[in-house]
C-alpha positions as CSV (number, residue, x, y, z in Angstrom):
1,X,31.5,-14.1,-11.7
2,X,29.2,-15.5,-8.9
3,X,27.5,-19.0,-10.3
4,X,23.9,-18.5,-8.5
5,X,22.4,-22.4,-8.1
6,X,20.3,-22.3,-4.7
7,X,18.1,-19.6,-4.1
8,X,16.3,-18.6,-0.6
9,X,13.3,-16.9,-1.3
10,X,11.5,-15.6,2.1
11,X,7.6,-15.0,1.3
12,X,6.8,-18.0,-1.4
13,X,3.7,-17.9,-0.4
14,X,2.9,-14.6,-0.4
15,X,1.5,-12.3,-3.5
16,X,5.0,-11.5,-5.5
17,X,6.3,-14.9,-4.0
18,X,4.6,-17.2,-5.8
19,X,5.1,-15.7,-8.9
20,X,9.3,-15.6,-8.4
21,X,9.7,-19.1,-7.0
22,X,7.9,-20.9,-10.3
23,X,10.0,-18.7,-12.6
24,X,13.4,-19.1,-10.8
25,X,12.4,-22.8,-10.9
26,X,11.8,-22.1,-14.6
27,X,15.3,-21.0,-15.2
28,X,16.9,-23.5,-13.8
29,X,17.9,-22.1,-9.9
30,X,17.3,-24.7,-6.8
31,X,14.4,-22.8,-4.9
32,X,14.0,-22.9,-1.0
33,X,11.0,-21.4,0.6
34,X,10.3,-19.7,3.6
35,X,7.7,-18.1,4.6
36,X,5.3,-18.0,7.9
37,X,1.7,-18.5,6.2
38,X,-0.8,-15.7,7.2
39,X,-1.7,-15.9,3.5
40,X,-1.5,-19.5,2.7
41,X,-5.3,-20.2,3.6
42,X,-6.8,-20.0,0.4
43,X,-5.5,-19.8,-3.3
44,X,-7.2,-17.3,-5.8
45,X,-6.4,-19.5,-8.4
46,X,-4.0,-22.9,-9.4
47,X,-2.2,-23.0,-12.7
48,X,0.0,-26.3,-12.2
49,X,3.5,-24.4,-11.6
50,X,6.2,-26.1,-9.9
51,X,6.0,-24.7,-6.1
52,X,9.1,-25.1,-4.0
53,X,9.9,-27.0,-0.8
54,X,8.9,-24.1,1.8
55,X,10.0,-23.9,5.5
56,X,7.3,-22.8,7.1
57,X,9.0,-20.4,9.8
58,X,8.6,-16.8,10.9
59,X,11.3,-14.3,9.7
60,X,12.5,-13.6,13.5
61,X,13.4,-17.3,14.0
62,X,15.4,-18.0,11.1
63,X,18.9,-19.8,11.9
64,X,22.2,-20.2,10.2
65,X,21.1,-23.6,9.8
66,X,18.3,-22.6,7.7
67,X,21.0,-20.9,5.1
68,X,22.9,-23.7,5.1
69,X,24.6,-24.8,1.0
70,X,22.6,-21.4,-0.2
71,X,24.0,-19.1,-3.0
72,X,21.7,-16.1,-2.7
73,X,18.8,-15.0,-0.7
74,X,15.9,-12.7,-2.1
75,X,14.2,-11.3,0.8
76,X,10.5,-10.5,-0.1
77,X,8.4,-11.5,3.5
78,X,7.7,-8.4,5.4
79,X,4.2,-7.4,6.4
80,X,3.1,-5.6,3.4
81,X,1.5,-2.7,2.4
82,X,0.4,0.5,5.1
83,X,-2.9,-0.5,6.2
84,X,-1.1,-3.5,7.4
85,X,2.0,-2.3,8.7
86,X,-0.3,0.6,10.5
87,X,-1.7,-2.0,12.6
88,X,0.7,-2.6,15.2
89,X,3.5,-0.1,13.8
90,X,6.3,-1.8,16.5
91,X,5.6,-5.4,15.4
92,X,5.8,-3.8,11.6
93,X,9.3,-2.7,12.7
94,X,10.0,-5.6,14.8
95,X,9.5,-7.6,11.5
96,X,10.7,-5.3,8.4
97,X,13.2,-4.1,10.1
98,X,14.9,-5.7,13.0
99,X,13.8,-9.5,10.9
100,X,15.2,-8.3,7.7
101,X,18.5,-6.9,9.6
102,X,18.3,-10.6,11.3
103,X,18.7,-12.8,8.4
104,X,21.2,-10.1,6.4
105,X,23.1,-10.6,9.2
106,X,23.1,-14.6,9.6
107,X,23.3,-14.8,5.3
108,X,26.8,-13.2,5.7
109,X,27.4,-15.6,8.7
110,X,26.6,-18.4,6.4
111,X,28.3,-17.3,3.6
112,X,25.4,-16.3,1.1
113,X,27.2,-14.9,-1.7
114,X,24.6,-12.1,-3.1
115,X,21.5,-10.8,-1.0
116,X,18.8,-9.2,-2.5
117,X,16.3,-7.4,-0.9
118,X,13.0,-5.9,-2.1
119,X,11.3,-2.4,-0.5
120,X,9.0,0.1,-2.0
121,X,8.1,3.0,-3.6
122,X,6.3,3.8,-0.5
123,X,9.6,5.7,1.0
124,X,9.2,8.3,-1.4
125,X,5.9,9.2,0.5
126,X,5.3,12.9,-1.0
127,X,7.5,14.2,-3.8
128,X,7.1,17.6,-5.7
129,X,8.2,18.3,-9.1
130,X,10.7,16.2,-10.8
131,X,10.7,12.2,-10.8
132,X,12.3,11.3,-7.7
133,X,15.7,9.2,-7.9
134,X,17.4,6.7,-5.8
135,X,19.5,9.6,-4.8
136,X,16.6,11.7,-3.8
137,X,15.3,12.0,-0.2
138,X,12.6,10.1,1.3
139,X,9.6,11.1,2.8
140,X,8.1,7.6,4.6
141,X,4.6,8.8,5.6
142,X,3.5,5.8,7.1
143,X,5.3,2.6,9.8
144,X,5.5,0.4,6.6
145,X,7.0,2.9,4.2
146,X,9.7,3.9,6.9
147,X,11.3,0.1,7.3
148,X,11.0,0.2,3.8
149,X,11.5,0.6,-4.2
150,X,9.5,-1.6,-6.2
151,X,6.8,0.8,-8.1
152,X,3.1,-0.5,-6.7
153,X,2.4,-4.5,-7.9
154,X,-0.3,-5.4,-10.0
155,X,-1.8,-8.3,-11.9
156,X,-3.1,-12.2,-11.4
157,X,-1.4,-14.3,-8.9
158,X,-2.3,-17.8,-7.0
159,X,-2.0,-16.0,-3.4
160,X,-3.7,-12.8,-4.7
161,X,-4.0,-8.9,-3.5
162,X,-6.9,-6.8,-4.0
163,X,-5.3,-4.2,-1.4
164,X,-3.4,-3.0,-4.4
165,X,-4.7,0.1,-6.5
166,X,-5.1,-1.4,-10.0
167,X,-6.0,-5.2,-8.9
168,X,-8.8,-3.0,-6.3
169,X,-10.1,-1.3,-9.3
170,X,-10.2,-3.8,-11.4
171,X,-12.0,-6.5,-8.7
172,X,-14.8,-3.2,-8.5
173,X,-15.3,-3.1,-12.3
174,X,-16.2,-7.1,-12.4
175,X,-18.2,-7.1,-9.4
176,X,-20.6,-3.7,-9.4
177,X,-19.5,-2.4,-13.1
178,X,-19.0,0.7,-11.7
179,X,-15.4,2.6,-10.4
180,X,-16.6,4.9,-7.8
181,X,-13.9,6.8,-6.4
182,X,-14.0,8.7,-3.3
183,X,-11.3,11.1,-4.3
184,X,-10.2,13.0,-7.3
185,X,-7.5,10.4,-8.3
186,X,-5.1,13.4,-8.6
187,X,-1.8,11.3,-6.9
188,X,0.7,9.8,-8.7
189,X,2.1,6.2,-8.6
190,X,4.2,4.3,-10.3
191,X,3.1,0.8,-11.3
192,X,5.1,-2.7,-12.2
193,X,3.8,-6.2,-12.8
194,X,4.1,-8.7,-10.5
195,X,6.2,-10.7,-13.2
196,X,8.6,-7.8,-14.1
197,X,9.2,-7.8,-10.4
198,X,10.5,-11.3,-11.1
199,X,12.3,-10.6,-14.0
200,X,14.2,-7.6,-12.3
201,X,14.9,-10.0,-9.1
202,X,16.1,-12.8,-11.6
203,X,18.3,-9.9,-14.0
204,X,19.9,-9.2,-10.4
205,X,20.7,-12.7,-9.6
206,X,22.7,-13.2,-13.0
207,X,24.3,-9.6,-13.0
208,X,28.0,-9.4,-12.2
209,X,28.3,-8.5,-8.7
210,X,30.1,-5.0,-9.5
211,X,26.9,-4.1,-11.3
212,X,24.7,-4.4,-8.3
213,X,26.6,-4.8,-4.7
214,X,25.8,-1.8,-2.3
215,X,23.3,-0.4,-5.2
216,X,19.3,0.6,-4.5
217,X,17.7,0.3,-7.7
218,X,14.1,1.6,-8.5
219,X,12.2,-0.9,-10.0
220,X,9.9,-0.6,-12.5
221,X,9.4,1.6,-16.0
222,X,9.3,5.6,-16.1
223,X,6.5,5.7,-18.6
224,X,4.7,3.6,-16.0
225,X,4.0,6.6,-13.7
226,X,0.4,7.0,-13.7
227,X,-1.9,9.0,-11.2
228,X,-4.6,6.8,-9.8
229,X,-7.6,8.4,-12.2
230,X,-5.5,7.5,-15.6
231,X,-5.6,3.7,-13.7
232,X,-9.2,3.9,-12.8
233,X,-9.8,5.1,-17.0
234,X,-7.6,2.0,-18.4
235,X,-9.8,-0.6,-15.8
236,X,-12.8,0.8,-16.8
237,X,-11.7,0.5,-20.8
238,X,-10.9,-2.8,-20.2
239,X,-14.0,-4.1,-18.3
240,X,-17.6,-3.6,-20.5
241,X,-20.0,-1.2,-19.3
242,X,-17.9,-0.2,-16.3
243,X,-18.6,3.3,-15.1
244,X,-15.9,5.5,-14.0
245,X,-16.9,8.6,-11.4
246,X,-14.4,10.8,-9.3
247,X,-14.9,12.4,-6.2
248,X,-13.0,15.6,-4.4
249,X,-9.3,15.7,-3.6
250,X,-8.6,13.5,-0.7
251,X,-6.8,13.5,2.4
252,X,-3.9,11.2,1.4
253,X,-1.3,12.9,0.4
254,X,1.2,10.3,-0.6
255,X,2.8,11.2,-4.3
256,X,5.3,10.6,-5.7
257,X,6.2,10.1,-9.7
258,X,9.4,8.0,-10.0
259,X,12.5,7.6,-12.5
260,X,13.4,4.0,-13.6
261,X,16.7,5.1,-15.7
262,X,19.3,3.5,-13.2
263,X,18.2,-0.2,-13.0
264,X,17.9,0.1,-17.2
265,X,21.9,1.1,-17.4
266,X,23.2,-1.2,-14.5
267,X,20.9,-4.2,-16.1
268,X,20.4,-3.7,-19.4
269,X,18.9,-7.4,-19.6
270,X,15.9,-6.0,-18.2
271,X,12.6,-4.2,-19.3
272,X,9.0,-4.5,-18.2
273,X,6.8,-6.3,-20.1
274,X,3.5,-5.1,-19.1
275,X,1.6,-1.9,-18.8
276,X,-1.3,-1.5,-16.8
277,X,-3.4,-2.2,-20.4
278,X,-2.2,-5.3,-20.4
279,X,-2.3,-6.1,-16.4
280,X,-6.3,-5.0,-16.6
281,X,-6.8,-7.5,-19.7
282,X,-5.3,-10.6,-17.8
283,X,-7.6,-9.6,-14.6
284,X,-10.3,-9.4,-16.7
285,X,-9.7,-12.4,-18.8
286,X,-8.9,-14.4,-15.3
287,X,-11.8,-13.1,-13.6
288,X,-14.0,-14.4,-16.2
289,X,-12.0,-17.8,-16.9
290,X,-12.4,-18.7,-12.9
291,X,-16.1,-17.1,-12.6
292,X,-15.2,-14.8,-9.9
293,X,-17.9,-13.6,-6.9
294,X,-18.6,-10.7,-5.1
295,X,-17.6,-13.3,-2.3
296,X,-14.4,-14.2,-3.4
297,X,-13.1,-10.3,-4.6
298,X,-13.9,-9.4,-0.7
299,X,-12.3,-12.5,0.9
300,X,-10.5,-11.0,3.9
301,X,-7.6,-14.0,2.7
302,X,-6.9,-11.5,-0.5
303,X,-6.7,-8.0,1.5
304,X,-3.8,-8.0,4.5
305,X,-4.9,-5.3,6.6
306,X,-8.5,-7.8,6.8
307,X,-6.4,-11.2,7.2
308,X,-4.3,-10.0,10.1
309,X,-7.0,-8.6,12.0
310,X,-9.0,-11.8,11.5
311,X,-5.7,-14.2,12.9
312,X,-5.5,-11.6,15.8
313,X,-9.0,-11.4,16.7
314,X,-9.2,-15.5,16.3
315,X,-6.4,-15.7,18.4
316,X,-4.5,-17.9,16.0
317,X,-1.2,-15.3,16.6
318,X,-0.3,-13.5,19.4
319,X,-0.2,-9.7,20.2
320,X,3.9,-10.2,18.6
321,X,2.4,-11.9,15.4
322,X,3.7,-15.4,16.4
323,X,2.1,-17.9,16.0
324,X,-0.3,-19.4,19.0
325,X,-0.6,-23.4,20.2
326,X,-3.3,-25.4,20.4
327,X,-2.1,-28.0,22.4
328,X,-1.8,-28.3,26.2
């Protein structure tokens, strides 16, 4: 069996990032960073966890240096979600795709024993009828979905999202009390914490490597399939006088329920720990603990698709998403 000790982890500063590198760090593992730091600006929150040493490099311009004495690589810094990869749809491929092919290819170059690397749920895109599988065929509706099986992230984290349905939902019920929804919340997603994302990423790392080379794995829970008005109900539970109102069916027709069975019998160490119940408590709880604003929940540092168009239109990167110079 493998003996995992250094760990790469590309996007430690990013939402699901740094809430994997402190736990790795927790369980012992020698973390390295990486990450380019479109999101680094400003921190939702700080809760004293260990950070690790982070190269601050784009994804293109990695080296075989860079991989240099390293066990395994988790891949996890892509430009993320489809309002943001809809932006410039070739630099989403030039990045997700080409970037992530780049670095699988100089891992093996180096040596890197195990390489795992995190999608989405997003490649299902429209599904009818029966949970899809990792066997089932993909329906990518969008530039993001089609370079990339996680279920949908939720919950607190020190570089935080509120592009993401249930932390969205939850940031509306604390700021206006009130859930308005433009659509009839009839889709389907399936949701996972960003901490059982951690735990499945770490339950990968200490698998035996004939339980997981070559495999996809869905990741998440199949009681967590929810459509988007059951999530809108829980937030508005959890947060006091929030009202909850729906509108007509809407024009996006991404759907998709999803099974979870395969990842339980190949890694039977792992199981999710939260339910969206629980993830809206903790926003709520955290919300009140930090004395969030109106200000804060529509910081363009916390939504992608808002960040990105800020560094472009500041010219702080170029047209490719690279970084621009100051100096002479």
């Amino acid at each position: 069996m493998d003996i995992i000790t250094r760990v790469l982890v590309t996007g430690t500063e990013g939402y699901l990032g740094s809430l994997l590198a402190p736990e790795l760090i927790r369980k012992g593992y020698e973390v390295v960073g990486l990450d380019t730091g479109f999101y680094k600006e400003r921190t939702f929150y700080r809760d004293g966890e260990t950070t690790p040493l982070t190269l601050a490099k784009d994804l293109r311009q990695i080296e075989v240096k860079d991989l240099k004495d390293v066990d395994a690589v988790v891949h996890m810094a892509e430009l993320s979600n489809d309002p943001a990869g809809q932006l410039v749809p070739t630099i989403t491929y030039e990045i997700n795709h080409k970037g992530s092919v780049h670095l699988a290819e100089l891992a093996r170059k180096a040596g890197v024993r195990r390489f795992v690397y995190m999608s989405s749920c997003s490649v299902y895109g429209v599904s009818e009828g029966d949970d899809v599988t990792e066997q089932s065929c993909v329906s990518p509706q969008t530039a993001y979905a089609i370079c990339k099986r996680n279920a949908t992230a939720y919950g607190a984290s020190p570089r935080m999202r509120f592009d993401v349905v249930l932390n969205n939902l939850a940031g509306l019920a604390w700021t206006t009390k009130e859930i308005k929804m433009t659509s009839d919340g009839a889709p389907w997603r399936p949701l996972i914490h960003g901490l059982d994302i951690a735990r499945a990423i770490i339950a990968a790392l200490q698998a035996p490597a004939e339980a997981i080379h070559n495999e996809v794995f869905n990741v998440g829970d199949t009681s967590q399939n929810y459509r988007v008005r059951e999530i809108a109900d829980v937030v508005g539970g959890v947060f006091p006088d929030c009202r909850v109102s729906f509108g007509a069916p809407g024009q996006d027709n991404r759907s998709y329920r999803v099974s979870f069975e395969k990842i339980r019998k190949h890694l039977p160490g792992f199981k999710c720990a939260w339910d969206a119940q629980r993830g809206a408590k903790q926003l709520y709880d955290l919300f009140k603990r930090i004395d969030m604003t109106k200000e804060v929940f529509e910081c363009r540092t916390f939504t992608r698709l808002k960040q990105l168009e800020y560094l472009i239109r500041t010219q702080q990167i170029d047209p490719q998403f690279f970084w621009t110079s100051t100096g002479a």
